[in-house]
SELOVO-448635 format. One record per residue (C-alpha): x, y, z. Coordinates in Angstrom, 3 decimals. Example, Ala and Ser with C-alpha at 12.3 -4.5 7.8 and 13.67 -1.06 7.14 Angstrom:
2
       c1       c2       c3
   12.300   -4.500    7.800
   13.670   -1.060    7.140
***
This chain:
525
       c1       c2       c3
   26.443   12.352  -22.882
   25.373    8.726  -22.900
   25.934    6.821  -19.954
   27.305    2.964  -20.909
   25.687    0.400  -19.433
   27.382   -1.454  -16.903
   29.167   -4.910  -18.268
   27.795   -7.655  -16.151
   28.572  -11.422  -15.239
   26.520  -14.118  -16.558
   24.336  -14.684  -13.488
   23.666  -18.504  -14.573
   27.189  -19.586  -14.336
   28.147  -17.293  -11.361
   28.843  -19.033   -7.993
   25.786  -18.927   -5.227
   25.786  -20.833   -2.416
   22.507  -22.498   -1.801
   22.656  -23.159    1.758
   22.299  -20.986    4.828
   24.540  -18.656    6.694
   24.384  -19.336   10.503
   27.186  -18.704   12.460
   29.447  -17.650   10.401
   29.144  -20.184    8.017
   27.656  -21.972    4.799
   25.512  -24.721    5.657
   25.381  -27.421    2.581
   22.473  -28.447    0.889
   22.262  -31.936    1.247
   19.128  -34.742   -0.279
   17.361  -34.442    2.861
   16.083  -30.982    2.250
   13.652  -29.771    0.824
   14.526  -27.543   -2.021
   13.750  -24.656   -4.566
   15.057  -22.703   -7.376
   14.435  -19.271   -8.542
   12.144  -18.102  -11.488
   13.791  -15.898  -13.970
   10.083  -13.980  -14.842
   11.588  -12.039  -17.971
   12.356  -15.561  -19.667
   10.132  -17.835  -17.303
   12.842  -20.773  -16.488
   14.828  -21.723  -13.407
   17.763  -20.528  -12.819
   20.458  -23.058  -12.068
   21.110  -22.697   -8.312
   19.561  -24.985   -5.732
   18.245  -23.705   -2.206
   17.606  -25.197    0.836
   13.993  -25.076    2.747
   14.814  -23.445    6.266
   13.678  -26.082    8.400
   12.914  -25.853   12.350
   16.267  -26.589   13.291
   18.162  -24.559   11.130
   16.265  -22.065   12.795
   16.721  -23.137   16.069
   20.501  -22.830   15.442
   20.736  -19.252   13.629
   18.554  -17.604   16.611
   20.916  -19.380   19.226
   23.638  -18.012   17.249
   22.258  -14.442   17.618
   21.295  -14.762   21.421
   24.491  -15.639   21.897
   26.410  -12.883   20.391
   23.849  -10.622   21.500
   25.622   -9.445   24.780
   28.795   -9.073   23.014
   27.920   -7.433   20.146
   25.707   -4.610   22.415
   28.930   -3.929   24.641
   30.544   -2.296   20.950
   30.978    1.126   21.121
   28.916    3.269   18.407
   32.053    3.877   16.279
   32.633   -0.146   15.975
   28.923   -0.482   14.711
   29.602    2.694   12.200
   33.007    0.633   10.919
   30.767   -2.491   10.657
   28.154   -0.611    8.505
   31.004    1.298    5.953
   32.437   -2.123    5.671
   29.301   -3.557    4.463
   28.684   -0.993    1.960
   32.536   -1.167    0.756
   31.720   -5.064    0.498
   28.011   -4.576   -1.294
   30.192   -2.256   -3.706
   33.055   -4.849   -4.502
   29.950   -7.131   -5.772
   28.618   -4.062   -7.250
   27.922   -6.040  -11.373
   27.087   -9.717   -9.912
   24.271   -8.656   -7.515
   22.859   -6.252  -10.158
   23.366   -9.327  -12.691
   21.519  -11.557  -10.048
   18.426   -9.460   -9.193
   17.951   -8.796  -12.770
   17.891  -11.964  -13.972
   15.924  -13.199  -10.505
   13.468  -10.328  -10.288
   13.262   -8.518  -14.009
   14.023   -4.948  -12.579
   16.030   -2.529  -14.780
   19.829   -2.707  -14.753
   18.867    1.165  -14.033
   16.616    0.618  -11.499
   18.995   -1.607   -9.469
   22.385    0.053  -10.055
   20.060    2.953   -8.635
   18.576    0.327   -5.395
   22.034   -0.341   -4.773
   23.821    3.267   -4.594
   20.575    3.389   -2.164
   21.430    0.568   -0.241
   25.037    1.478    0.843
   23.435    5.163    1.104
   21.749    3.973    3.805
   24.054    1.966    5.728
   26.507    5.282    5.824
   23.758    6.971    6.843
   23.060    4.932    9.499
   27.216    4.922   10.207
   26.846    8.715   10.565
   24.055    8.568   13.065
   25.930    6.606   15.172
   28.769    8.717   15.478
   26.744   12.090   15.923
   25.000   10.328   18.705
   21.721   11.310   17.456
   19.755    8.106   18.268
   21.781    7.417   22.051
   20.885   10.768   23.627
   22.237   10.617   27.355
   19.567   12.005   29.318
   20.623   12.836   32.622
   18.646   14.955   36.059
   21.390   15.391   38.402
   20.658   14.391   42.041
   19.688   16.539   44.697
   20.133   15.242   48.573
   19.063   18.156   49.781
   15.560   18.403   48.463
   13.034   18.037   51.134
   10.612   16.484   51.845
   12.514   13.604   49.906
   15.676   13.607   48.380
   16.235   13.810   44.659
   17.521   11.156   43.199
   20.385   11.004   40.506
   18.782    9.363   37.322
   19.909    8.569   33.532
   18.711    7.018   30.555
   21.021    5.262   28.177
   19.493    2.992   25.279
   20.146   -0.661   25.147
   19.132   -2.941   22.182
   16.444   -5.242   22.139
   18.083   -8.082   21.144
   18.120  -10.904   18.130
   15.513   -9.205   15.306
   14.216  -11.020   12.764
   13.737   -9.352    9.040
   11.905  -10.627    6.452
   13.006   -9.144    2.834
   10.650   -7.816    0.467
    9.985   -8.941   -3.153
   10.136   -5.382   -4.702
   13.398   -4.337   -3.578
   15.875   -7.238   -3.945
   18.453   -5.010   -2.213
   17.023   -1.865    0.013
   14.600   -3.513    1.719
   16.465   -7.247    2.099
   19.269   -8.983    3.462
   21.266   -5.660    3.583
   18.527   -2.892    3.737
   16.782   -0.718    5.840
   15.791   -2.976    8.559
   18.826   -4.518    8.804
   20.868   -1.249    8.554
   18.762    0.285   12.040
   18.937   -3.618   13.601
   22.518   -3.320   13.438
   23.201    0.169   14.751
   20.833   -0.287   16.844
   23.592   -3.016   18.358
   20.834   -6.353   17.445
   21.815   -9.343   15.838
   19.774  -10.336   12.819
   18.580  -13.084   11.468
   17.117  -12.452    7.703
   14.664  -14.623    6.094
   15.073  -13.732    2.449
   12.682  -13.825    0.252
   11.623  -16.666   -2.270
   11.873  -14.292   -5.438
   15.450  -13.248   -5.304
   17.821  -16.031   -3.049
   20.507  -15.844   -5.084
   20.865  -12.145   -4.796
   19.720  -12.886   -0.964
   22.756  -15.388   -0.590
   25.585  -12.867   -2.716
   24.341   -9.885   -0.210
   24.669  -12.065    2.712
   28.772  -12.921    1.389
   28.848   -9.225    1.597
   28.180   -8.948    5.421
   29.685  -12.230    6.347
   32.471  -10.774    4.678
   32.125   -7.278    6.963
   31.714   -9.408   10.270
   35.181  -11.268   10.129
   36.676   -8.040    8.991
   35.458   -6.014   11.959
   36.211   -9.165   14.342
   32.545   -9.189   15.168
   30.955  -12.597   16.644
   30.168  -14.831   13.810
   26.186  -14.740   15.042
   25.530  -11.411   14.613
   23.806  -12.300   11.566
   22.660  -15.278    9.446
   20.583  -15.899    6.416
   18.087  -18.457    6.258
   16.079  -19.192    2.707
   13.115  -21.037    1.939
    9.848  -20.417   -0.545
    7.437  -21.683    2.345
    5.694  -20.491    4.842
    7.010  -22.365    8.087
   10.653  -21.441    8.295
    9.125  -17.921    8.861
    6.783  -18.568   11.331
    9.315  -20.932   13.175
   11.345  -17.556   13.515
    8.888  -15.163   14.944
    7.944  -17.785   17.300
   11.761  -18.849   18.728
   12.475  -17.390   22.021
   15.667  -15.834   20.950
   14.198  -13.570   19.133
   13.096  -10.244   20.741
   11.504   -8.202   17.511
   10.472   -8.629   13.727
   10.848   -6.358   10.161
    9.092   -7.028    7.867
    7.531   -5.642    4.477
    5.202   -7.545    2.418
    1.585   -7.871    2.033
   -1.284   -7.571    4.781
   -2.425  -11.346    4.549
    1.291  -12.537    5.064
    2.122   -9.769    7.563
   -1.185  -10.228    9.958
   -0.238  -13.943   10.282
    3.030  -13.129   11.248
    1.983  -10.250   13.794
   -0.907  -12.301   15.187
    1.885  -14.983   15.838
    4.140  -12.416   17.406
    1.287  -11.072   19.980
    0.207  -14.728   21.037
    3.875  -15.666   22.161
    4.418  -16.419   26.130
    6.341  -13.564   25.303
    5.017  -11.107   23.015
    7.555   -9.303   20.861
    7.596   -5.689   18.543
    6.519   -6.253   14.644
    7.386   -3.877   12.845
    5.070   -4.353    9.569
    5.367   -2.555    6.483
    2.117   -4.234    4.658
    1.541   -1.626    1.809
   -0.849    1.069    0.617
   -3.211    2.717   -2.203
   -1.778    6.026   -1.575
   -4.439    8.247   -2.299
   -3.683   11.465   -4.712
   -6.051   14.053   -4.070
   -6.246   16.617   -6.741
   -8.244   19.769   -5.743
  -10.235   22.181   -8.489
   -7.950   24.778   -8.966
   -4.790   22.648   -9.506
   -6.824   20.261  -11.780
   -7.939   23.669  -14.195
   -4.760   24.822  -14.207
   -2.465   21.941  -14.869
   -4.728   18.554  -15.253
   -2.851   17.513  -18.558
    0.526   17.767  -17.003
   -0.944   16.092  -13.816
   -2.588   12.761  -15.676
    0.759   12.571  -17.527
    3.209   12.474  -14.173
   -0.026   10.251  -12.283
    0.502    7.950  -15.793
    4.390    7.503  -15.247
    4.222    7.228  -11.290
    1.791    4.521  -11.516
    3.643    2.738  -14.056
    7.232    2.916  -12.264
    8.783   -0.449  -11.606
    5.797   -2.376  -13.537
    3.707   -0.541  -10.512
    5.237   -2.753   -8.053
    6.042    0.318   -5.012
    4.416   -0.131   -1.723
    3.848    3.967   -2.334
    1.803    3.168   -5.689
   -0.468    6.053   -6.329
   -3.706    3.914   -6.661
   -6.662    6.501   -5.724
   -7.421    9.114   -6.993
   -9.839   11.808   -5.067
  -11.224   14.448   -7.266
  -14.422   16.229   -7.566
  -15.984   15.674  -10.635
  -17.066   17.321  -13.757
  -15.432   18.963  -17.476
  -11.808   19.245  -15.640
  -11.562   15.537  -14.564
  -12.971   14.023  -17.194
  -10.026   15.747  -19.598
   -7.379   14.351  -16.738
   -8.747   10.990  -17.218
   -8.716   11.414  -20.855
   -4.938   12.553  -20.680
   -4.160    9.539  -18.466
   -5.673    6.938  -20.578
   -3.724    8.604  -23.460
   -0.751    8.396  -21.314
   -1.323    4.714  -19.933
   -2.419    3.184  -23.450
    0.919    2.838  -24.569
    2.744    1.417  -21.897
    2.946   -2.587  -22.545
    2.708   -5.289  -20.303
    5.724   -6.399  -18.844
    7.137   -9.005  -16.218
    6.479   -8.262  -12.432
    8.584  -10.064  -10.078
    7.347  -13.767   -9.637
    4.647  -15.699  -11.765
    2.444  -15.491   -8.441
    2.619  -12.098   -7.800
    1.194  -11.728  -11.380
   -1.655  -13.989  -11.450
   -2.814  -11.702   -7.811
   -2.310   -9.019   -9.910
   -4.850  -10.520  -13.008
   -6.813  -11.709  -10.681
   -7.359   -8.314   -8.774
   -8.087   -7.093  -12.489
  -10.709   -9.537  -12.840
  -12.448   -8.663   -9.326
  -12.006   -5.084   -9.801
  -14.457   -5.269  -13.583
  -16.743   -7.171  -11.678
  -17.836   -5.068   -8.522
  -21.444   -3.099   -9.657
  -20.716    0.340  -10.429
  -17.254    0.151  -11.602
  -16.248    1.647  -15.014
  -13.110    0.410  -16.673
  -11.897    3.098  -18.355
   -8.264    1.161  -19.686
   -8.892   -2.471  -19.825
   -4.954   -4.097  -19.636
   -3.182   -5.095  -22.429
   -2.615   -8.486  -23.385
   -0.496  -10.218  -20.312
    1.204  -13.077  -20.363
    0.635  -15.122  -17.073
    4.145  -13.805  -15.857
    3.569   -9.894  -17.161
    0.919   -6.891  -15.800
   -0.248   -3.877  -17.896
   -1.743   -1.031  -16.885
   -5.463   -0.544  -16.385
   -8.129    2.119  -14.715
  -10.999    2.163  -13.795
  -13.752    4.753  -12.358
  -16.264    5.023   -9.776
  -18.609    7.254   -8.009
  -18.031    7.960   -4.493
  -21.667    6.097   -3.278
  -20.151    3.161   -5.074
  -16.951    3.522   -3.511
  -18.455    3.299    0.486
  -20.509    0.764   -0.425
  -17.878   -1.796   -2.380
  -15.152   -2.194    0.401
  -13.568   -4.767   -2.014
  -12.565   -1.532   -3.716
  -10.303   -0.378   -0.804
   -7.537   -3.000   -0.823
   -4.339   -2.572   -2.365
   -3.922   -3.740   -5.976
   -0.050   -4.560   -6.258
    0.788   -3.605   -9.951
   -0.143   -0.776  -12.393
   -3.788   -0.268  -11.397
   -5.436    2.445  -10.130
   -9.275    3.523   -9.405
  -10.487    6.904  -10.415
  -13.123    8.057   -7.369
  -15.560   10.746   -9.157
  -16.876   12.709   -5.497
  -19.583   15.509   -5.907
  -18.607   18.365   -4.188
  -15.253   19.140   -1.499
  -17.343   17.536    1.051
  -18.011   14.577   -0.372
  -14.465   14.221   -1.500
  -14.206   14.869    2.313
  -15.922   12.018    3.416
  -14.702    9.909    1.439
  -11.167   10.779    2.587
  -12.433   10.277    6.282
  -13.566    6.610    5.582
  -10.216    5.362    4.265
   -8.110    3.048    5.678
   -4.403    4.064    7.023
   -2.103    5.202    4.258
    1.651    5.172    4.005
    0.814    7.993    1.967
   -1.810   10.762    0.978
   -0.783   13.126   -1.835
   -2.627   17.011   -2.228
   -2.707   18.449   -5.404
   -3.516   22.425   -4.895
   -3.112   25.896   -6.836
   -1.694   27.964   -3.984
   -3.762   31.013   -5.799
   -6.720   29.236   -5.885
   -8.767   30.614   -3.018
  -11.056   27.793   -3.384
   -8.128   25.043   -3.278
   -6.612   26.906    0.271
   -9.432   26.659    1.865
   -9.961   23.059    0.676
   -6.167   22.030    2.017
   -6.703   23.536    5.362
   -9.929   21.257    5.484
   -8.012   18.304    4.429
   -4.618   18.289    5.837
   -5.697   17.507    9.609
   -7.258   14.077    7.565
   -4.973   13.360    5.863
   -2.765   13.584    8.773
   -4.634   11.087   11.295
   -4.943    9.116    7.955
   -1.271    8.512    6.711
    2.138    8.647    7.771
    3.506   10.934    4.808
    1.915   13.664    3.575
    2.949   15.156   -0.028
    1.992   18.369   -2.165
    2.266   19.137   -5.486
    4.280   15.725   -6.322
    3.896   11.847   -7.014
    4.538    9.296   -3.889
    6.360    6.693   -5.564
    9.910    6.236   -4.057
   11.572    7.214   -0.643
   13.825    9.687    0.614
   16.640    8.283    3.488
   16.588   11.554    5.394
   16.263   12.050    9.215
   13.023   13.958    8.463
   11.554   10.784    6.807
    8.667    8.548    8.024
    7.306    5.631    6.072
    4.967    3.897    7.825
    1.529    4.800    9.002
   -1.799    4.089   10.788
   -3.038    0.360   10.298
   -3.392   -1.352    7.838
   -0.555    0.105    6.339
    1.591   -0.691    9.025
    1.775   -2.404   12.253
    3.314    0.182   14.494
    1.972    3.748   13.588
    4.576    5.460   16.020
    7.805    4.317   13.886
    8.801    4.549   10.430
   11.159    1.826    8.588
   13.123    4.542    6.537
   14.457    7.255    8.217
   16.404    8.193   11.070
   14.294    6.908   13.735
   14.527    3.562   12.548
   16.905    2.897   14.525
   14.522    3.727   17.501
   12.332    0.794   17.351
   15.207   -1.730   18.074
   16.249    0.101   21.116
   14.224    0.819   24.529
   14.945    2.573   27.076
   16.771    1.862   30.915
   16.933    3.871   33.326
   19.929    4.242   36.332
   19.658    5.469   39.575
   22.046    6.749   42.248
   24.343    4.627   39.756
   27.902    4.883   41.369
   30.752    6.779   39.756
   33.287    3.639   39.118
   30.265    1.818   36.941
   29.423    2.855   33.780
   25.870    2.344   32.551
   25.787    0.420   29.568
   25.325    2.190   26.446
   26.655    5.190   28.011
   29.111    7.224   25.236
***
C-alpha cells in the first residue's frame, strides 16, 4: 500500500514570531536588535522570518521568570505535571504539517524523517507523563523510627525528591524537534517539576518559535505560571553563555559538539556557584566486527554499516564512524562491499552551510594525516552538501595520529586494519568515551566467544551503550535506555539524556527527620 505524503503549508508565508517567549509572552523584534534569519540549505536562501539576538537582558528577564515560578510550579502534584506533558504533545500534534513544513524547509531533513522525529517527540513526553504517575522516578524511601534502640535512639527518616530548579537547554541542530524546544531534556526538566529556559538553536528558529506556541499554548491550558518556560533565540555565542552564567539557573542540557559544550561546562564549574551540565557532545561509535561474524556474513554487514552511516546525510550523534576489525581476505571483501554500497549514495544538504564546510574540511584533514588510505574519496559537494567517504588505516597509524580520534559529523568513517584480537584489543583500550560501542560476533564461532568475553568488560568502562549484532544509529525511549557515556562523549557519565532516568538528573535528594505527622514533606505522594 503506498503511504501519501502528508500535504503541507508553505513554510515561507506561514506566521512565526521572531521574538522571544518570556513570561508568557512574545517579545517584539524591534531596530535595536540585533538580528538573523534562517538558511534554507536544500535551496541556500533565507527564509523570510526575522529573529531577534538574545541579549543580556532578555536573559536576565526569562531566568527571573523561571526562579520565580519555580516554587510554585514544584508544589504540583505528579498528575498536574503528567496533564502538562499530554497537553503538550496534543498541542505539538495540532501543528503536526507546519512544524514538519518548517524543519524541512529550515534544516533539509526528510518529510519522513521528521513526521517520524515528531511521533518521537510526543512519544516521549507521554512517556515521561506515565512515569510520573507510576511514581517510578519519586520513590518514598522511608526507615521507620525506633525510640527504643539503645545506646541511641533511632531516628524516623525519609527521602522525597525535590527539583533543582530553573534548567537551561540548549537544542541540537540534528533533531529540530526530539532533542529541542520540546524534547528530551525538556520533557525530564519538566517532570522533574524545573522551569526551563530553551536556547534554540540557530539552524531551525522558526521551528524553535512554532514548538514553543505549542507549550505556551499547554501552560495557560493547565493554569501553570507563565515562567515555567521561555524561549530565547539568537545565532551567537553570548546569549548562551549569559544563561549558564545567571544565578537563576540551577542546571544545563545540552547536545552539540565538544568545542561548544566544554566552553559551556567550563563556564558552569567556574560559577560562585557551580551548577550540573548535562553534555551530550557526540561520538565515533566504534563497530567492532569479530572473525567469525565477518566470514560468515561480511557482505550483508558492509551493506547495513553503508546505510547506517549514511542515515540522515550521517548527521546522528550515534554515527558508526570506526570500524575495529582484524585484518586480512575477509575485511578486505567487507570494505570492497561497502565502497560498492557507499559509491552510489550522492551528496546531499546537511543542516547549515557551516556545519558542511567542518564537514569538508574534516575530509581534507583526514587525506592528509601520514598513513591514511582513502578508500572512497566524496563525491562532488556543493559548499552546502556532504557525500560519503572512507578511508583506512593500520592500527600503529591509528595510536600515533590522535587527529584520527575526533568525531567527523557527516557520512565519514575510518576503517582501522588491527593484526591480531589483541591488537584490536588495544586499540579498543586507548579510545576515548563512546556513547556507543557496537560487537559484531557469530555466537558459533568459538573463536568470536571467546573474543566477546575479552571485549565486553572494555567496551563497558568505554561507552555508555553497548550493542550486538546491529547498527547504533537512532535511540530507543525505553526505561532500560542510557545515552550518554564516559567523557568526551558526555559530561556526566552517571546519567543518560534518553531514558527513564532522565528525569533523575534534575532532581536531588532531601532528607526528613523526626518530621511531625501534621507536615507533609514536600514532594511526598
Amino acid at each position: 500500500m503506498t503511504v501519501q505524503a502528508p500535504l503541507l503549508p508553505d513554510p515561507e508565508t506561514l506566521p512565526v514570531d521572531g521574538g522571544h517567549s518570556i513570561g508568557g509572552k512574545w517579545t517584539p523584534v524591534s531596530e535595536r536588535d540585533a538580528t538573523f534569519r534562517a538558511m534554507a540549505p536544500a535551496q541556500q536562501h533565507l527564509l523570510p522570518t526575522v529573529f531577534a539576538e538574545a541579549t543580556e537582558q532578555d536573559v536576565d528577564r526569562a531566568a527571573r521568570a523561571a526562579a520565580e515560578a519555580a516554587r510554585r510550579f514544584a508544589a504540583t502534584s505528579r498528575e498536574q505535571r503528567a496533564l502538562f506533558l499530554e497537553a503538550i504533545a496534543a498541542e505539538l500534534e495540532a501543528r503536526g504539517p507546519a512544524l514538519t513544513a518548517l524543519a524541512h524547509a529550515e534544516t533539509a531533513l526528510p518529510v519522513a524523517r521528521l513526521e517520524g522525529e515528531r511521533g518521537r517527540t510526543t512519544g516521549q513526553l507521554r512517556f515521561f507523563a506515565t512515569r510520573l504517575r507510576d511514581g517510578t522516578d519519586f520513590p518514598l524511601i522511608h526507615t521507620p523510627g525506633n525510640p527504643a534502640r539503645t545506646p541511641l535512639p533511632q531516628p524516623d527518616l525519609r527521602i522525597t525528591y525535590r527539583p533543582l530548579g530553573p534548567v537551561a537547554v540548549f537544542g541540537a541542530s540534528n533533531f529540530p524537534l526530539a532533542f529541542s524546544v520540546a524534547g528530551g531534556d525538556t520533557a525530564s526538566a519538566l517532570a522533574a517539576g524545573c522551569p526551563v529556559i530553551v536556547k534554540a538553536h540557530a539552524a531551525h528558529p522558526g521551528t524553535s518559535a512554532l514548538a514553543a506556541e505549542a507549550v505556551m499554548a499547554a501552560v495557560r491550558t493547565c493554569g501553570l505560571p507563565a515562567g515555567v518556560f521561555s524561549l530565547l533565540q539568537g545565532r551567537g555565542f553570548s546569549g548562551g553563555q549569559a544563561l549558564v552564567r545567571h544565578p537563576a539557573v540551577q542546571a544545563v542540557g545540552f547536545t552539540g559538539s565538544l568545542r561548544g559544550g566544554r566552553s559551556l561546562f567550563d563556564l558552569a564549574m567556574t560559577r560562585p556557584q557551580p551548577i550540573p551540565f548535562y553534555g551530550e557532545l557526540g561520538s565515533c561509535n566504534p563497530v567492532i566486527l569479530l572473525p567469525g561474524a565477518l566470514a560468515a556474513r561480511g557482505d550483508s554487514l558492509a551493506t547495513q554499516w553503508a546505510a547506517s552511516l549514511t542515515q540522515g546525510v550521517g548527521q546522528f550523534c550515534t554515527n558508526p564512524g570506526i570500524i575495529l576489525a582484524v585484518d586480512g581476505p575477509d575485511l578486505s571483501r567487507f570494505t570492497e562491499q561497502a565502497v560498492t554500497a557507499l559509491r552510489p549514495v550522492p551528496a546531499a544538504p546537511m543542516l547549515t552551510g557551516w556545519i558542511a564546510r567542518a564537514y569538508q574540511d574534516s575530509l581534507t584533514a583526514l587525506a592528509a594525516v601520514p598513513g591514511v588510505s582513502c578508500l572512497l574519496p566524496a563525491a562532488a559537494m556543493t559548499p552546502a552538501e556532504a557525500a560519503p567517504a572512507v578511508f583506512r588505516v593500520s592500527s600503529d597509524t591509528w595510536r600515533h595520529q590522535s587527529r584520527l580520534h575526533a568525531e567527523t559529523f557527516g557520512p565519514a568513517a575510518i576503517i582501522v586494519a588491527c593484526r591480531d584480537l589483541a591488537d584490536l584489543t588495544a586499540v579498543l583500550e586507548d579510545l576515548d568515551g563512546q556513547l556507543t560501542i557496537t560487537l559484531h560476533l557469530e555466537d558459533s564461532a568459538e573463536t568470536d566467544r571467546t573474543a566477546a568475553a575479552t571485549l565486553l568488560p572494555v567496551c563497558s568502562e568505554k561507552a555508555g551503550r553497548v550493542l550486538f549484532n546491529g547498527m547504533p544509529t537512532g535511540v530507543e525511549v525505553s526505561p532500560a535506555m542510557v545515552h550518554g557515556g564516559p567523557y568526551p562523549a558526555s559530561t556526566a557519565s552517571a546519567t543518560t539524556s534518553v531514558g527513564g532516568l532522565a528525569v533523575q538528573r534534575f532532581l536531588r535528594p532531601v532528607s526528613y527527620q523526626d518530621c511531625p505527622a501534621f507536615l507533609s514533606p514536600p514532594g511526598s505522594p
